[in-house]
N, C-alpha and C positions, 0 to 999 in steps of 0.2 A: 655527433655522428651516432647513427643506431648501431646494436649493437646485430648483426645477420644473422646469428642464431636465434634471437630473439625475435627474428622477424620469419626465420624458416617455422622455428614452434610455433607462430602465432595462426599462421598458413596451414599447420596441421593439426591445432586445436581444434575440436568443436568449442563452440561459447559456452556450453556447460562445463567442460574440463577447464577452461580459462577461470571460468568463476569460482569454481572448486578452488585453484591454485590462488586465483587473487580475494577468496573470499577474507581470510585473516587483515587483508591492508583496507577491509574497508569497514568503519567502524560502525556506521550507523544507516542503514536503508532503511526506506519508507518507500511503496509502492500507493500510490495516488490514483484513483481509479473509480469507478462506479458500476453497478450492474451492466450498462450498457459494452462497457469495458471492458472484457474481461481478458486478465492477464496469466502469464506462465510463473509462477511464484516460487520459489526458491528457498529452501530453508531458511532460518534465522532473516527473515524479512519483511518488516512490519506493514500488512495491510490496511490500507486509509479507504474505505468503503463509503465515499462521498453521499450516497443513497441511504444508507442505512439505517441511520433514523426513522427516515420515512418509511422505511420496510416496517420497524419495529413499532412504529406510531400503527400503519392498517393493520400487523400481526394481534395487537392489543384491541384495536375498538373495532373491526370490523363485524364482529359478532357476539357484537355485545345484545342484551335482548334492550326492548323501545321502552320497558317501565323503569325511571331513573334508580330506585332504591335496587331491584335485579343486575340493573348493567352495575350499579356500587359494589353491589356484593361480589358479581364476577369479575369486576378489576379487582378486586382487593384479591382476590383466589386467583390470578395471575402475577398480581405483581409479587413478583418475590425478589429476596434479594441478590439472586443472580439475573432476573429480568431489568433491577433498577442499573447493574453494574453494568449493565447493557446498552444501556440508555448512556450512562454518565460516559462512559466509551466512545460511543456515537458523534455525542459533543464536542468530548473532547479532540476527536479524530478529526473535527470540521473546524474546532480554533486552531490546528497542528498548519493545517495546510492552509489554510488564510492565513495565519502569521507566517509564512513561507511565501507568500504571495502567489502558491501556484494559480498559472491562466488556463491549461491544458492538463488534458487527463489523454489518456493514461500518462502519472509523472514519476520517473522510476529518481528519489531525489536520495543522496550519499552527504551524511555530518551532515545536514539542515544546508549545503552552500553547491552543489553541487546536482544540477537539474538534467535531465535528460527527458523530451517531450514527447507524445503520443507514438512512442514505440512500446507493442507490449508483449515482446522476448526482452525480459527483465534481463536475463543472462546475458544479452546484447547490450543494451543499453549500460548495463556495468562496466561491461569490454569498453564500452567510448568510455564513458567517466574515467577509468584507471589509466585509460593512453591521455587523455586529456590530463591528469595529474602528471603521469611521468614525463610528460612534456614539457610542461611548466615547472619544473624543477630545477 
């Protein structure tokens, strides 16, 4: 049985005040997404920028100059090592969400087991994820 107060607060929440209150019960977000995507992001919650590789790959060589030892010297005058930490990010933000198997973006996903699809009021998509646990309980 639900609990009617529970359901009157939920009626007079906005999904931001929901999220504030249910932020502590959810341990791990990751927002799944791409330039084309773009999403309502919410503190403490980690962006997966499917694209962004590729931004940072044409930020790097797009102007680069045509004689090879010139473009050498100005990669090496960009690559720094918060540009390479950038890159390793990139990467790794693309093995994060293929070993999650997501198919859909925008994917608002809670502790790696917990998916919500191409909704991108992140603060919504929360709200279903935490009715979907306290359900199942």
């Amino acid at each position: 049985m639900t609990n009617p107060l529970l359901l009157r607060l939920l009626r007079l929440c906005s999904p931001a005040t929901l999220l504030a209150c249910l932020s502590p019960c959810l341990a791990e977000t990751w927002v799944i997404t791409d330039s084309a995507h773009p999403v309502d992001l919410p503190a403490d919650t980690q962006l997966i920028q499917l694209d962004r590789l590729d931004q940072l790959e044409v930020s790097f060589f797009q102007d680069l100059p045509a004689d090879p030892a010139q473009a050498q010297a100005a990669f090496k005058e960009h690559m720094t090592a918060d540009a390479a930490a950038d890159i390793d990010r990139a990467h790794q933000d693309i093995v994060n969400a293929w070993s999650l198997g997501v198919s859909k973006i925008p994917a608002v996903v809670v502790d790696r087991q917990y998916v919500v699809y191409g909704d991108p009021n992140v603060a919504r998509a929360l709200t279903k994820i935490e009715h979907f646990r306290r359900a199942s309980r």
